[in-house]
Backbone as JSON, one array per atom type, in Angstrom:
{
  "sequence": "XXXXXXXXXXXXXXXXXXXXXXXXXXXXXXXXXXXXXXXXXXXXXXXXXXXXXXXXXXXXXXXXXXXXXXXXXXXXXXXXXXXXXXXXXXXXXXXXXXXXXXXXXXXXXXXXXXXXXXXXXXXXXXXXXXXXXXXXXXXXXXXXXXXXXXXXXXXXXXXXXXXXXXXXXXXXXXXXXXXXXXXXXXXXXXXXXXXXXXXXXXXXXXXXXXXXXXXXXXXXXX",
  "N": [[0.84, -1.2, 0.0], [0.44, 2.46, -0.44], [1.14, 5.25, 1.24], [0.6, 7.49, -0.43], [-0.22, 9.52, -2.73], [0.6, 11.99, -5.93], [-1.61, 13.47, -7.79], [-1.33, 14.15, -11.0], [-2.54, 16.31, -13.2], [-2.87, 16.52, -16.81], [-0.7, 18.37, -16.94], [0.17, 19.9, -19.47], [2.2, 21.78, -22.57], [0.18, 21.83, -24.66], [-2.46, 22.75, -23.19], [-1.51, 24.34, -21.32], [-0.07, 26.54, -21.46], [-0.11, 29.86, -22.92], [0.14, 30.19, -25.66], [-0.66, 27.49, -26.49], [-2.41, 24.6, -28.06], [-4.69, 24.64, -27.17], [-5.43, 26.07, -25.23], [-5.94, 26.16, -21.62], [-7.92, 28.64, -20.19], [-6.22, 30.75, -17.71], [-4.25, 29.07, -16.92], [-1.72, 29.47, -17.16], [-1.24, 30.83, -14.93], [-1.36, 29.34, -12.78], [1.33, 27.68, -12.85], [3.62, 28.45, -11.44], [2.65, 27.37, -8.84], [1.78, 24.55, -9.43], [4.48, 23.78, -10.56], [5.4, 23.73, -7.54], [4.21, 21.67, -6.57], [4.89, 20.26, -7.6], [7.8, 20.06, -7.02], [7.28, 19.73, -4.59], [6.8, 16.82, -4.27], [8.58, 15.44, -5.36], [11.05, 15.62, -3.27], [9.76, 14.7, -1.47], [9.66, 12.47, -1.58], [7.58, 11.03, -2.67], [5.05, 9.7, -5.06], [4.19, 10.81, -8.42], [1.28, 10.04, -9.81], [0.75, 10.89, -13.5], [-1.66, 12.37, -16.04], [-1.93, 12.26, -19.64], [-2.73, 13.62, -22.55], [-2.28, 12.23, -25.49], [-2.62, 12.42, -28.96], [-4.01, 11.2, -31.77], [-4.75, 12.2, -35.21], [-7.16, 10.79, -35.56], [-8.36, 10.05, -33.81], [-11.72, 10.36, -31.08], [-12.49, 12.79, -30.36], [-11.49, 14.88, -31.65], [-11.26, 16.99, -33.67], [-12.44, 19.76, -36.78], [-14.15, 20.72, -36.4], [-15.16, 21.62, -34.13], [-17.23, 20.87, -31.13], [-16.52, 21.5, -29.25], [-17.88, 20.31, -26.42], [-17.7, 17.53, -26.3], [-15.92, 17.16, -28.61], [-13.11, 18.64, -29.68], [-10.25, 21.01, -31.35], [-7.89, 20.26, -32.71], [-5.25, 19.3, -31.08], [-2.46, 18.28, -28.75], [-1.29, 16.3, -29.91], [0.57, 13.59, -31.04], [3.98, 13.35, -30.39], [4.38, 16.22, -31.09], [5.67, 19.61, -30.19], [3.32, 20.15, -28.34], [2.25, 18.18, -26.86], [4.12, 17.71, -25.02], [4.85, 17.54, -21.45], [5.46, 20.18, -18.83], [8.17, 21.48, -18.31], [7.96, 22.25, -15.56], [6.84, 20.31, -14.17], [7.85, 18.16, -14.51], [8.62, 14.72, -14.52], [9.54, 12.21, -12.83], [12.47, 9.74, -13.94], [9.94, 8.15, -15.11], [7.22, 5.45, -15.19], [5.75, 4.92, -18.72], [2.78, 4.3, -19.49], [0.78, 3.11, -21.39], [-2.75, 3.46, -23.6], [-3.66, 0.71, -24.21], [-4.7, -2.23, -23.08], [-2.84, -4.07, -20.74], [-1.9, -7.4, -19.01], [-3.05, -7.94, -16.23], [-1.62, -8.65, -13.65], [1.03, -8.72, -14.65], [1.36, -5.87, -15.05], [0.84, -4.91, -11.96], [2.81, -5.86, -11.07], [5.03, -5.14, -12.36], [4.41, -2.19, -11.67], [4.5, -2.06, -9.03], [7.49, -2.15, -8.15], [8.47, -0.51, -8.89], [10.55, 2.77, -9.16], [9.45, 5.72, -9.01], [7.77, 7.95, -11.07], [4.51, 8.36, -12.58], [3.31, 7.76, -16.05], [0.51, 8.36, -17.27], [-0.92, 7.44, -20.99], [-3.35, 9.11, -22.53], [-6.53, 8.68, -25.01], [-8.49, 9.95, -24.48], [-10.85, 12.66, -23.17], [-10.8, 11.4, -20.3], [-9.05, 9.75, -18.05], [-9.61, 7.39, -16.83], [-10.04, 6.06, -19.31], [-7.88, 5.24, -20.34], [-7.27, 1.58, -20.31], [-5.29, 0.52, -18.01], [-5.53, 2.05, -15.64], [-7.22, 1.21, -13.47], [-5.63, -0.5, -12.34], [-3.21, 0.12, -11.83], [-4.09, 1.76, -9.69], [-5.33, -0.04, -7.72], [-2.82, -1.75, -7.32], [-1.57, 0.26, -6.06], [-2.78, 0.9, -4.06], [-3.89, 3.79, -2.73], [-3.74, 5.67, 0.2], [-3.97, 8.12, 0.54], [-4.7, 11.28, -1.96], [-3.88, 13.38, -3.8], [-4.44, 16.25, -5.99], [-4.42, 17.76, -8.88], [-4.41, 20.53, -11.68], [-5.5, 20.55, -15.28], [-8.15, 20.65, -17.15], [-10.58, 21.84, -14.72], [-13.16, 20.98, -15.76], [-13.19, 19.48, -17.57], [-10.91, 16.98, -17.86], [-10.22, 17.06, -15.36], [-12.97, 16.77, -14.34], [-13.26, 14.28, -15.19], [-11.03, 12.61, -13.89], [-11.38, 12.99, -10.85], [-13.96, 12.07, -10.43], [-13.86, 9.67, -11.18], [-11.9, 8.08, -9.29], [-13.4, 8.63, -6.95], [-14.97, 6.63, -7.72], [-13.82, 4.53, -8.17], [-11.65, 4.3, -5.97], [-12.84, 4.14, -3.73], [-12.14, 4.21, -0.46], [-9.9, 5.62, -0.51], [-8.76, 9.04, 0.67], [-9.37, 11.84, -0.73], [-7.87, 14.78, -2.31], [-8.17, 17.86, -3.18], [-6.0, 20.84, -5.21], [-6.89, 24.11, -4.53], [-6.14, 26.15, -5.68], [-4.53, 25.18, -7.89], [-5.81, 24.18, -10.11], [-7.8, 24.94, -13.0], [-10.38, 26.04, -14.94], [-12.18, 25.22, -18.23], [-14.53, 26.54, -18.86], [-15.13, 28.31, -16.32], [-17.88, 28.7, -14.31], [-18.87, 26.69, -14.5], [-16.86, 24.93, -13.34], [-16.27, 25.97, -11.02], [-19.42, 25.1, -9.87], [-18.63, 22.11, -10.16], [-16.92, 21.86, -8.32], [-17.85, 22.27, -5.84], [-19.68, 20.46, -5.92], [-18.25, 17.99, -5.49], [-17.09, 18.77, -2.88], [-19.31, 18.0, -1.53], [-19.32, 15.5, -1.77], [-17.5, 14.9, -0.17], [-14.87, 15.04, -0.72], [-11.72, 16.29, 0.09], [-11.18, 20.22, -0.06], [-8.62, 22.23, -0.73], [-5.86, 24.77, -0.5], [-2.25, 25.09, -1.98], [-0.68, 26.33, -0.36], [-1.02, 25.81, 2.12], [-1.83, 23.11, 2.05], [0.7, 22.23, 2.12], [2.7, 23.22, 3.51], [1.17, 23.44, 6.08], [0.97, 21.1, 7.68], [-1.11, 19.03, 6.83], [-0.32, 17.23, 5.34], [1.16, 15.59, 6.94], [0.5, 13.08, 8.58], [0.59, 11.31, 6.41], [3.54, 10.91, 5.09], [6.71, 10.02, 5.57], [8.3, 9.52, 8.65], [10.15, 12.1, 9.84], [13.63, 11.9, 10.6], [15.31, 11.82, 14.28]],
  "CA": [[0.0, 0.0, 0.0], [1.06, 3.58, -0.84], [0.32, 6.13, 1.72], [0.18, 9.32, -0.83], [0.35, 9.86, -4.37], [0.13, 13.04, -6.37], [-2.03, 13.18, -9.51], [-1.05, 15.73, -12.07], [-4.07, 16.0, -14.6], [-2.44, 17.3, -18.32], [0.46, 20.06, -17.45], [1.28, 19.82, -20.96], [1.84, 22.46, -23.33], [-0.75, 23.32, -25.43], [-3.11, 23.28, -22.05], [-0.93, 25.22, -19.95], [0.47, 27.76, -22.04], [-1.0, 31.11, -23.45], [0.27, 29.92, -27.34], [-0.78, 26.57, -26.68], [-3.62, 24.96, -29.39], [-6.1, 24.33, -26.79], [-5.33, 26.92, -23.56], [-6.95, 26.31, -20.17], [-8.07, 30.24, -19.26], [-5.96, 31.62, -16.87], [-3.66, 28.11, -16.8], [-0.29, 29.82, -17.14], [-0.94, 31.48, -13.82], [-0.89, 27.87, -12.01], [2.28, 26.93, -13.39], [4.2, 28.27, -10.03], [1.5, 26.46, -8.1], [1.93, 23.12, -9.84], [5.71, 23.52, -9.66], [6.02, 23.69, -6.11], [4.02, 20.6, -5.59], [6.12, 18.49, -7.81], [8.95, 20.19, -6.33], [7.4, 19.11, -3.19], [6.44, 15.46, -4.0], [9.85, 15.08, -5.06], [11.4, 16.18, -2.16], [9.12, 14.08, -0.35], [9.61, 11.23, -2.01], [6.01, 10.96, -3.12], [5.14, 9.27, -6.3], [3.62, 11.16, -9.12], [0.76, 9.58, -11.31], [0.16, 11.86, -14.46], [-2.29, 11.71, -17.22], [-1.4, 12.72, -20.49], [-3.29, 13.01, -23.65], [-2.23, 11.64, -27.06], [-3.92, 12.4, -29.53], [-3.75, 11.29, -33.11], [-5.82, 12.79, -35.85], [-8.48, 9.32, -35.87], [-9.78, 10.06, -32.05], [-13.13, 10.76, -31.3], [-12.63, 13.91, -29.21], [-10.61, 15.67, -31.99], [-13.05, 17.68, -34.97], [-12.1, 20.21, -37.28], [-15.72, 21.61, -36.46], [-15.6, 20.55, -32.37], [-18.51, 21.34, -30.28], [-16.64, 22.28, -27.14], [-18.32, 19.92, -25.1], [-17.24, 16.47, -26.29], [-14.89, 17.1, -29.22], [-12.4, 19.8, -29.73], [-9.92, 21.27, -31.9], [-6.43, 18.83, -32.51], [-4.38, 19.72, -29.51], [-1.75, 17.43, -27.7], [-1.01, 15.47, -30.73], [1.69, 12.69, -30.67], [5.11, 13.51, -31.76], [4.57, 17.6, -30.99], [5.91, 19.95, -28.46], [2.47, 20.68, -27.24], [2.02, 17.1, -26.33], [4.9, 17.23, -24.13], [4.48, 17.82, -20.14], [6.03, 21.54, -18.29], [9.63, 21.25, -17.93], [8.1, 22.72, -14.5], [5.84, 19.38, -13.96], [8.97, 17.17, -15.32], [8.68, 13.07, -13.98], [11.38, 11.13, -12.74], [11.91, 8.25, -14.16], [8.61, 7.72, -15.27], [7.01, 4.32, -16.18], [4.83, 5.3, -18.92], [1.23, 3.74, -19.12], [-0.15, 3.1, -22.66], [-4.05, 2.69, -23.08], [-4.17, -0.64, -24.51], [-5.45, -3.04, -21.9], [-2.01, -4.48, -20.16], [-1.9, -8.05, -18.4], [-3.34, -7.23, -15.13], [-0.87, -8.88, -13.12], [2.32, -8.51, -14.92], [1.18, -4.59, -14.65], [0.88, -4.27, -10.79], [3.95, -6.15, -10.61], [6.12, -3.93, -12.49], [4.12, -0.79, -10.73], [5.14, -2.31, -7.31], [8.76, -2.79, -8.15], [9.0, 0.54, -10.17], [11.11, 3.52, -8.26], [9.36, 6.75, -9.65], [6.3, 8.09, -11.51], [3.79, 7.19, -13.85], [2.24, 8.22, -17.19], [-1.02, 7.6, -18.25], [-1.32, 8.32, -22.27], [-5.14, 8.77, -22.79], [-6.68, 8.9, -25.88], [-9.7, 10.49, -23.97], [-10.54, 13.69, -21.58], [-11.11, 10.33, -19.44], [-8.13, 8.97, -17.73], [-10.26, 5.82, -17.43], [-10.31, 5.06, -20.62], [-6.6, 3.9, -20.39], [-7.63, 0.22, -19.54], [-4.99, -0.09, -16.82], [-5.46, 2.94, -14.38], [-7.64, 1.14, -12.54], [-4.83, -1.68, -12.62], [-2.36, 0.98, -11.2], [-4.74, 1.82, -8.46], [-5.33, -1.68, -6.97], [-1.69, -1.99, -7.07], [-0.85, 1.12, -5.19], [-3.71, 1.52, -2.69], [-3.16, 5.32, -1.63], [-4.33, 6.6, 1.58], [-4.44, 9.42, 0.04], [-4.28, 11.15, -3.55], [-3.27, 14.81, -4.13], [-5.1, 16.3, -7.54], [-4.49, 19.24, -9.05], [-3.6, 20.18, -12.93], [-6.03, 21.23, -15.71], [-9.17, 21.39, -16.44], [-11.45, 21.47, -13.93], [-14.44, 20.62, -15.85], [-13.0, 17.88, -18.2], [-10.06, 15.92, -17.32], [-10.31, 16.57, -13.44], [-13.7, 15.77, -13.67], [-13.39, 12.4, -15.28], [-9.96, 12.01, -12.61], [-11.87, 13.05, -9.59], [-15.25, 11.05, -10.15], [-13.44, 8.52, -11.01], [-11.34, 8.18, -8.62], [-14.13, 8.42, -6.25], [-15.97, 5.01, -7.74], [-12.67, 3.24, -8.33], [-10.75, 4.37, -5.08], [-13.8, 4.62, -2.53], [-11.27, 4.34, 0.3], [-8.74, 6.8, -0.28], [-8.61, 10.52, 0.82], [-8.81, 13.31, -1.68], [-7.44, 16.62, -1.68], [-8.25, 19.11, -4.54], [-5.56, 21.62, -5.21], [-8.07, 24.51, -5.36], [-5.08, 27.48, -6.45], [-3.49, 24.64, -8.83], [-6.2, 24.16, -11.06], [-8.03, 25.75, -13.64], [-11.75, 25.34, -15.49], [-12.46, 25.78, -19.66], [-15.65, 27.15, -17.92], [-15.26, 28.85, -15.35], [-18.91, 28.7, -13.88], [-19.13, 24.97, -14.38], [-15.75, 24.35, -12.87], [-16.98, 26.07, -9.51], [-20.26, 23.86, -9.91], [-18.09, 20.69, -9.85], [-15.52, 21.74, -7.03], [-18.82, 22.44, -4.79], [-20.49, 19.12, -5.84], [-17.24, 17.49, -4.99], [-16.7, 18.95, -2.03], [-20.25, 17.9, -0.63], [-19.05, 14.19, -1.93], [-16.28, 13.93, 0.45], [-13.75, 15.39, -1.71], [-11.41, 17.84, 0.49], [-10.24, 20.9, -1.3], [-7.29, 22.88, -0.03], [-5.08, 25.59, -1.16], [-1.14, 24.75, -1.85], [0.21, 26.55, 0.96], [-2.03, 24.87, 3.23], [-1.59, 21.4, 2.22], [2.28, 22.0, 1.91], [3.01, 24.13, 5.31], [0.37, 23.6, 7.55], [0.89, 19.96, 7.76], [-2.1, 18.87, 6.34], [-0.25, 15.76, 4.72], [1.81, 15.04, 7.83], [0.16, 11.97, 8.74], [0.75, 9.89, 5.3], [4.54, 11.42, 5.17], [7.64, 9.59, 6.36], [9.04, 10.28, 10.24], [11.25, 12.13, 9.94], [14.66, 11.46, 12.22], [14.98, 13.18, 15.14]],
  "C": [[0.88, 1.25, 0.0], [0.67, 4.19, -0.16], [-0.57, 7.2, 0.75], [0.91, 9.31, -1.89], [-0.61, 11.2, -4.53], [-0.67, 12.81, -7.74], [-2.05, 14.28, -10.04], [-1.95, 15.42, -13.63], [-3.28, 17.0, -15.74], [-1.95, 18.38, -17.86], [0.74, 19.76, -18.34], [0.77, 21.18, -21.53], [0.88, 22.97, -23.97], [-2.12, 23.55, -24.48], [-2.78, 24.48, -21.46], [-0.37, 26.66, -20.66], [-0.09, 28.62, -23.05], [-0.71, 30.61, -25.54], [-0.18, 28.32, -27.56], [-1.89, 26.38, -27.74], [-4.78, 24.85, -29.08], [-6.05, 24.59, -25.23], [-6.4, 27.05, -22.64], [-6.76, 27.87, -20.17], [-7.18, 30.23, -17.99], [-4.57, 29.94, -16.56], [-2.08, 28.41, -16.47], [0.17, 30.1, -15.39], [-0.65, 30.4, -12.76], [0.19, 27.45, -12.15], [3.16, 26.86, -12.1], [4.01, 26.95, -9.02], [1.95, 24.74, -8.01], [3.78, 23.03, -9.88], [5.95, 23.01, -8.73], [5.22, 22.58, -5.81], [4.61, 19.57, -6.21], [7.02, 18.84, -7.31], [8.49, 19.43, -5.02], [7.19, 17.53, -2.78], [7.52, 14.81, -4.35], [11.05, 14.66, -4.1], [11.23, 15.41, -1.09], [9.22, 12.41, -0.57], [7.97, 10.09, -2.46], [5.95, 10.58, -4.75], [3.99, 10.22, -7.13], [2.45, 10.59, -10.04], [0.27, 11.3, -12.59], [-0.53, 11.33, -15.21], [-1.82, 12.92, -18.15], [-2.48, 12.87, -21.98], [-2.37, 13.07, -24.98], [-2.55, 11.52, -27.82], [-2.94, 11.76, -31.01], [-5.24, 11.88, -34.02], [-7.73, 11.59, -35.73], [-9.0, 9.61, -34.52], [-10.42, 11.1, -32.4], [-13.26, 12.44, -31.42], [-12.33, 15.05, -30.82], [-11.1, 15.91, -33.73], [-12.13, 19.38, -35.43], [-13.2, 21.34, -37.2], [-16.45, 21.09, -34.72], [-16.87, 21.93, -32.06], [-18.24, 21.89, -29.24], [-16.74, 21.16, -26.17], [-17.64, 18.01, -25.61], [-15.91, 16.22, -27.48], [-14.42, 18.22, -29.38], [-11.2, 19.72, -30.68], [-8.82, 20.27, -31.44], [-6.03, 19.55, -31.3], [-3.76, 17.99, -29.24], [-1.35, 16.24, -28.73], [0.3, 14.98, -30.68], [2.79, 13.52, -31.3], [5.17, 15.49, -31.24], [4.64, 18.16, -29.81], [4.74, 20.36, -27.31], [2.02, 19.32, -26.56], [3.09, 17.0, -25.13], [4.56, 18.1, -22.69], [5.32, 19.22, -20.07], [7.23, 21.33, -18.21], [9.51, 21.51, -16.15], [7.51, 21.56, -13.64], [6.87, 18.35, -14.47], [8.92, 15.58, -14.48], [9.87, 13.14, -13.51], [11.33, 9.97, -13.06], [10.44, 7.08, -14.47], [8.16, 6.58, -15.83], [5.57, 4.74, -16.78], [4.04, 4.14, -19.29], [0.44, 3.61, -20.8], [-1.94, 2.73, -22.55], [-4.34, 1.33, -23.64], [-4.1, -1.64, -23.14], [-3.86, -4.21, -21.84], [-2.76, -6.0, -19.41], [-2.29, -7.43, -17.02], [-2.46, -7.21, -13.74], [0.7, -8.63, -12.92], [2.4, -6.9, -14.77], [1.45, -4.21, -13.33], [2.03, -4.86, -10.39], [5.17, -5.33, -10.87], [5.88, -2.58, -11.85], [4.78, -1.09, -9.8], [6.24, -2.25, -7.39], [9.61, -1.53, -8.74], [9.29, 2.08, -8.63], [11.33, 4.47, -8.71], [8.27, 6.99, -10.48], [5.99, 7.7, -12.31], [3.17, 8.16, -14.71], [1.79, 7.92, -17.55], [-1.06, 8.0, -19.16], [-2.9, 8.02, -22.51], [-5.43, 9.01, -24.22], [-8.46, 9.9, -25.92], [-9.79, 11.89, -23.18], [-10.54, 12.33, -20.25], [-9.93, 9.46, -19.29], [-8.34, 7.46, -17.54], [-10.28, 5.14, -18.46], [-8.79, 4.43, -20.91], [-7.18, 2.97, -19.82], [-6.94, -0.16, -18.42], [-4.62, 1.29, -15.74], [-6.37, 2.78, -13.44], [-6.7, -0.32, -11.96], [-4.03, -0.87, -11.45], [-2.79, 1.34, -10.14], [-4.84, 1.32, -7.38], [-3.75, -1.71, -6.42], [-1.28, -0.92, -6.1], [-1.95, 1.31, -3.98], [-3.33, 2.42, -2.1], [-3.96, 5.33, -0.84], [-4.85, 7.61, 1.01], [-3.69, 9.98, -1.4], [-4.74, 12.58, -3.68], [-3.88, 15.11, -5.49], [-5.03, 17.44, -7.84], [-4.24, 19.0, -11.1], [-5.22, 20.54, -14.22], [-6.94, 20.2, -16.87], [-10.47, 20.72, -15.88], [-12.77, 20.55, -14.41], [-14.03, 19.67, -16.99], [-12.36, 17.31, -17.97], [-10.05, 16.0, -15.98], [-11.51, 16.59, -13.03], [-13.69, 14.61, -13.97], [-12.33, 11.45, -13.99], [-11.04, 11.91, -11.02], [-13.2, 12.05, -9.82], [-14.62, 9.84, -10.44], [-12.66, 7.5, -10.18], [-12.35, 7.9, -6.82], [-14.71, 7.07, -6.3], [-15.08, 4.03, -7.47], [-11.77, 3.46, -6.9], [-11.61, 4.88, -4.01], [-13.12, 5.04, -1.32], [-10.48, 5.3, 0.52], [-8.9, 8.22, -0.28], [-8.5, 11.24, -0.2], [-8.48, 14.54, -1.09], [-7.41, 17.37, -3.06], [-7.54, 20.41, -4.46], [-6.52, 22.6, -5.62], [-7.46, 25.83, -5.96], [-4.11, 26.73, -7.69], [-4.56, 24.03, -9.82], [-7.02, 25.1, -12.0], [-9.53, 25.45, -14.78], [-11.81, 26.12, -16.81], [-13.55, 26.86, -19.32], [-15.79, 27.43, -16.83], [-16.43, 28.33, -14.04], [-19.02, 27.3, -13.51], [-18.26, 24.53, -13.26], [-16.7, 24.86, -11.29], [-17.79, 25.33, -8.87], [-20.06, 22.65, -9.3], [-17.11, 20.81, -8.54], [-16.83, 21.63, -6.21], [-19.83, 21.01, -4.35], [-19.25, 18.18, -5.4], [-17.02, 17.74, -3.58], [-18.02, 18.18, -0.93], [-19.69, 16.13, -0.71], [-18.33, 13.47, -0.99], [-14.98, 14.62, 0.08], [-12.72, 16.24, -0.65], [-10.92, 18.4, -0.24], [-9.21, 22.29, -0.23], [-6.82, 23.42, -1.29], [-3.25, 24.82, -1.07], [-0.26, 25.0, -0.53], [-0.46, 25.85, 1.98], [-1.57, 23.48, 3.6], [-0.27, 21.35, 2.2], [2.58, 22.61, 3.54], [2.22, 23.63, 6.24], [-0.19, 22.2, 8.17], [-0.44, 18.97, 7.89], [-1.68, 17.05, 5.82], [0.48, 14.89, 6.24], [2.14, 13.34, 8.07], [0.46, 10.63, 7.82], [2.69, 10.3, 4.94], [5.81, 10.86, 5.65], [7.97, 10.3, 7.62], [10.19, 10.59, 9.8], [12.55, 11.86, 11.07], [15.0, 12.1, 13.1], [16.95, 13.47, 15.09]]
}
């Protein structure tokens, strides 16, 4: 079992950044934010899961004439620099995560054995739809599971509800200064319906200073 993993929902390029091809509103301004908690899960020796998307031109999501709400303009496409993560959000050693449906066993064995983070490539806003992130789950049983990363109202809601069905057990904590909503209005919506769920939501300095994680944290030595 894992006390405490972080989940970093899409820092990649063309999310996070003002020239990107498919910019979260106001996303750049998180970038500090989301820094300092991989700096701090580093630090801490805390494992990272990320999700990633991958797109190629043939997925669903990805329309020349998108709607907004279920398909949208190319973005995050394989092979280009907007597909790639923040240099500020950077892995270590990451074992990445393809979505084709992995052995279930030979999966949580190499998770367990693996010394450093993980990438989920989705081909979805739905980190679920990789077939083995509920594989990766089982295998790590967190206590608790750190969420922050962009945006609120599509990829961290498919992370967070999902997360809720598939990881009933484990503690959330919603970075609520480290993420960022396509929709504003909505996004608020979902942090509030989340929060009545169970969900906790905390600010960075909070959950980093005011020993908020303490408890799932190594002793330190005296």
């Amino acid at each position: 079992m894992t006390r405490l993993i972080f989940w970093d929902v899409d820092t990649l390029h063309d999310f996070m950044r003002s020239e990107g091809r498919l910019y979260v509103p106001g996303a750049e301004e998180i970038i500090p934010v989301v820094r300092a908690l991989t700096d701090f899960a580093h630090d801490h020796h805390i494992p990272i899961v990320a999700s990633a998307d991958d797109h190629d031109a043939s997925d669903v999501e990805i329309s020349d004439d998108p709607d907004w709400k279920t398909t949208f303009p190319p973005h995050c496409m394989h092979g280009t620099p907007g597909q790639l993560k923040l240099a500020e959000t950077a892995l270590r050693h990451p074992l990445v995560i393809e979505p084709a449906l992995q052995d279930p066993g030979a999966l949580a064995q190499r998770v367990l054995s693996h010394r450093g983070d993980f990438l989920l490539h989705k081909h979805t806003v739905d980190v679920f739809s990789n077939e083995n992130t509920v594989t990766l789950l089982r295998a790590l049983q967190p206590e608790a599971v750190v969420i922050y990363g962009v945006a609120t109202d599509f990829c961290n809601r498919h992370t967070v509800e999902g997360l809720l069905r598939h990881a009933p057990r484990s503690r959330l904590y919603l970075v609520t200064d480290a993420i960022r909503a396509i929709y504003p209005e909505e996004g608020e919506r979902l942090v509030a319906s989340w929060r009545e769920r169970g969900v906790n939501t905390v600010e960075s300095g909070a959950l980093m200073a005011d020993g908020v994680l303490d408890e799932y944290l190594p002793a330190r030595s005296v």
